[in-house]
N, C-alpha and C positions, 0 to 999 in steps of 0.2 A: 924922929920917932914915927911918926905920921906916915916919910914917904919908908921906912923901912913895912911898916904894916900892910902899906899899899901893896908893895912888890910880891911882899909874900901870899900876900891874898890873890893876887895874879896866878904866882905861880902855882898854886893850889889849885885854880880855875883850870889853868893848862893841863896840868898831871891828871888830873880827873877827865877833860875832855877829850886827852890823849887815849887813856886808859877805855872810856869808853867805847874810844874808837874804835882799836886793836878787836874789841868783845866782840862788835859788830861784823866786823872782816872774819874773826874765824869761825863766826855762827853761819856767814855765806859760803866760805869754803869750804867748812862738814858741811852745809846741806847740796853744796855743788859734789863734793864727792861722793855721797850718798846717791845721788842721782844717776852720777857714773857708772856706780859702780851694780844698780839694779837696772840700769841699763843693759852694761854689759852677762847680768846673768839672766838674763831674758832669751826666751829659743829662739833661733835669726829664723824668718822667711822669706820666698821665693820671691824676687825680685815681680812685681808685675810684669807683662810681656806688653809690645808696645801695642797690640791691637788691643788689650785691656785699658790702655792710655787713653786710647781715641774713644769716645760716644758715638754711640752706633747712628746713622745715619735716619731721619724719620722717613718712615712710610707713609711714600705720597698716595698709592694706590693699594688699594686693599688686594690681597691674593687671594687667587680661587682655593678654591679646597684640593688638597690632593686628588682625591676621586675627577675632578674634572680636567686634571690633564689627559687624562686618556681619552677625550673625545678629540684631539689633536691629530692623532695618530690615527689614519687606518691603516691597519695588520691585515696583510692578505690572506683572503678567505679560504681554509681547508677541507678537503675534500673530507668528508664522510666516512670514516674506516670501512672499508667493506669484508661481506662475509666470507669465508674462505667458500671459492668451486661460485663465486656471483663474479660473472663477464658483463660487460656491457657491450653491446652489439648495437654500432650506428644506426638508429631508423629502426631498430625494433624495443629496446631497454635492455635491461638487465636480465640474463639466462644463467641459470643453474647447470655447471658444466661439472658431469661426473669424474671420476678419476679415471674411468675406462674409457673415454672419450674425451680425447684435449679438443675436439672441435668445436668452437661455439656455435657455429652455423647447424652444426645435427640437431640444437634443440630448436628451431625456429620450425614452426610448422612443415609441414612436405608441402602440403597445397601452395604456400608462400614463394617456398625455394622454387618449388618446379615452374607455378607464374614468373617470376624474377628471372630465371635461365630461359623459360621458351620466348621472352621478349628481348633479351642477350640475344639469345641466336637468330631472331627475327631480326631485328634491326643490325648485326652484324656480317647479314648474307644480303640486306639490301642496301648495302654502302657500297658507293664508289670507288672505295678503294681495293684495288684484287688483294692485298695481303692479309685488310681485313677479312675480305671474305673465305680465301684462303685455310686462312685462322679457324673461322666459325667451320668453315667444313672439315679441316682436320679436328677441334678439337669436339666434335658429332660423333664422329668416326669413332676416334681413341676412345674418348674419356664418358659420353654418355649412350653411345651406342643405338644413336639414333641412324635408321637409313645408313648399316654402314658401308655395305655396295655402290648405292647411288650415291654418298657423298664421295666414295673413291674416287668413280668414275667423273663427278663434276670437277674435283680438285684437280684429277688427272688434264681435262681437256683442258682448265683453267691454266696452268702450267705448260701443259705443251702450245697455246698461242701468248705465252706470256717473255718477257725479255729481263723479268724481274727474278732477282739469285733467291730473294727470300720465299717467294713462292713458289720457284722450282726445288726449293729444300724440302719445305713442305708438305708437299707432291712427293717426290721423295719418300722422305719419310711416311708418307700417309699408305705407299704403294709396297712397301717393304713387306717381307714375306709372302708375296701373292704368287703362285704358284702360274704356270705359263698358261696353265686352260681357262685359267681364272683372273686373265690379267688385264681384261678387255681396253679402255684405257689407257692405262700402265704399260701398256707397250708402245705409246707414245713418247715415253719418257728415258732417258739414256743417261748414264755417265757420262757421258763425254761430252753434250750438249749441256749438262751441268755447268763441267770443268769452262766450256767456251763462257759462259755465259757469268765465271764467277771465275775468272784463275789465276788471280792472288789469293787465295782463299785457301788453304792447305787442305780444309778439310775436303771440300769433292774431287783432292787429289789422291788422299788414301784413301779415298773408296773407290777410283779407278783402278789402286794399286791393287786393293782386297779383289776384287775382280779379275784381276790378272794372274792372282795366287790359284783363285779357284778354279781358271783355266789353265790351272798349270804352265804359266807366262811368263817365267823367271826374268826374261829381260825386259816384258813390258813393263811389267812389276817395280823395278830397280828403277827403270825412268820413272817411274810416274812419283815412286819414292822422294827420288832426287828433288821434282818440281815440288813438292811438298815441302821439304829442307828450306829450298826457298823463296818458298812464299811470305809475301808481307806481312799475313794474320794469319790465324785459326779460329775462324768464326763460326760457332753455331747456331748465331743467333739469340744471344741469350737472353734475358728479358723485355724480347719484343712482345710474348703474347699480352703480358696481363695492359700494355701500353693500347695495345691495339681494342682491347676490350673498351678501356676508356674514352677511348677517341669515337668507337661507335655508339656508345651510351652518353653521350654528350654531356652538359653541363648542368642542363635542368632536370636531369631524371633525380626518382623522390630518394631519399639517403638510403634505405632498405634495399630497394634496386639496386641503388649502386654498389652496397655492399656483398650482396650475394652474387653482382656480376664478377664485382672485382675478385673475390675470392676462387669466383670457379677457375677467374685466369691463372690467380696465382696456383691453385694445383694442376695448371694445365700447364704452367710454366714447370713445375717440378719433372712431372710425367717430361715431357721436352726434355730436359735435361740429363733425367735417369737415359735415354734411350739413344744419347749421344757421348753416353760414358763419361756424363762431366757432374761433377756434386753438384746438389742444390745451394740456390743462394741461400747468405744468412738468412734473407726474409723468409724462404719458406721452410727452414728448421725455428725459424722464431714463432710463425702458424701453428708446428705444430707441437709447440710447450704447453704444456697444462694451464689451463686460463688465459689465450691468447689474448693479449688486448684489441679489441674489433671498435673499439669507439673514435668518432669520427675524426678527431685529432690525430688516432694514432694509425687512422687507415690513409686518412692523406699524408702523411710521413711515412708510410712504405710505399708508400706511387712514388714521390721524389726519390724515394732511393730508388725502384726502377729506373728510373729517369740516369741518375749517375752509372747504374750498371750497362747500360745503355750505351753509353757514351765512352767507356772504358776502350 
């Protein structure tokens, strides 16, 4: 009786700590799916990105402020907007150049100009060199109408004991239109001692030819044509003056000087050119555009380009 009582009181103990069990297991698995399940109605978000993974790196050195990068950098310096009809003119400043006159040099004093030119042509009639001097006496002559008799006649004799083509061009040209009672000089001077003294040169061939026309020459005319055909070149010389200005106003003359010498060459270089039937260079259609640039950068950049034309 005893062990039947035992047994069953056992088994009592079991079913109740079974039972117990079970309660416990399905109290975890509602609260596990419960959790599941408010998990999954939860809004998904964006996956972090891996630079938001990493910890930013500390800062060893403190950094300047924005404002003080820019003292790093220097930004090259801009010129000053200028006023519309304000030139700047090397050696003198800044000239008010009106619409009716592109030339900046007309606004510089006349007392200025005319000192500036009568020291050009002093020191270019007492150089050693006859082409400079040449130069200076034809462009007296032409273009300022100084002594223009006596420079004829000097350029004349200069020319006729001379062996050089550019001087006897000069001569030449300086002797052109002088009438036979009036040629005193100039009757020194010949085509045809030209032509010897330059005759690869086409041009003092057509102008033996023009000569022969005006003599009524027909066959002198056609030879002299033909040697023209061919010739080597056609040279008239073309931006040797404003070279030769240079070369007589040297290196230390004050910027002003040299600007006003150099410009007289450059129109003395145009006049040259009108009177041998050839256009003017760019440089001297660029002089005379409405507010020429005359400052000293951009005057020694049109002497180099003489220089290339020169050389052509």
């Amino acid at each position: 009786m005893d062990a039947r009582r035992q047994t069953s009181a056992f088994t009592r103990a079991a079913v109740l700590a079974l039972a117990a069990g079970v309660a416990v297991l399905a109290l975890a698995v509602g609260w596990r799916l419960g959790w599941l399940h408010a998990e999954a109605s939860r809004p998904l978000q964006a996956a972090p990105t891996p630079q938001a993974l990493l910890s930013p790196a500390p800062q060893l050195v403190r950094p300047l402020p924005p404002t003080d990068t820019r003292l790093m950098v220097m930004a090259p310096r801009r010129p000053a907007p200028r006023a519309t009809g304000l030139v700047e003119v090397c050696g003198f400043g800044v000239v008010q150049v009106p619409p009716d006159d592109p030339d900046p040099v007309q606004r510089i004093p006349r007392a200025l100009r005319q000192s500036a030119l009568d020291t050009m042509d002093a020191l270019m009639l007492a150089s050693d060199d006859p082409q400079v001097r040449a130069a200076a006496l034809w462009m007296g002559a032409r273009l300022r109408g100084r002594d223009v008799r006596g420079r004829i006649e000097q350029v004349a004799r200069l020319a006729a004991s001379s062996q050089d083509p550019f001087v006897y061009a000069m001569a030449m040209e300086a002797c052109k239109g002088r009438s036979a009672s009036d040629s005193g000089s100039c009757r020194l001077l010949s085509t045809a001692q030209w032509v010897r003294l330059d005759p690869d040169n086409a041009v003092p061939w057509r102008a033996l030819a023009a000569e022969a026309r005006d003599r009524d020459e027909p066959l002198a005319e056609l030879s002299a044509l033909q040697f023209a055909d061919r010739a080597a070149r056609s040279d008239v010389h073309a931006g040797r003056l404003p070279l030769l200005v240079e070369k007589a106003m040297g290196p230390q003359g004050a910027s002003l000087q040299r600007t006003l010498a150099l410009s007289a060459g450059w129109s003395a270089e145009a006049v040259w050119a009108a009177s041998h039937g050839q256009p003017a260079v760019d440089i001297v259609g660029e002089l005379a555009q409405q507010g020429a640039d005359l400052s000293c950068d951009n005057v020694d950049r049109m002497q180099r380009r003489w220089i290339r034309v020169t050389r052509r």
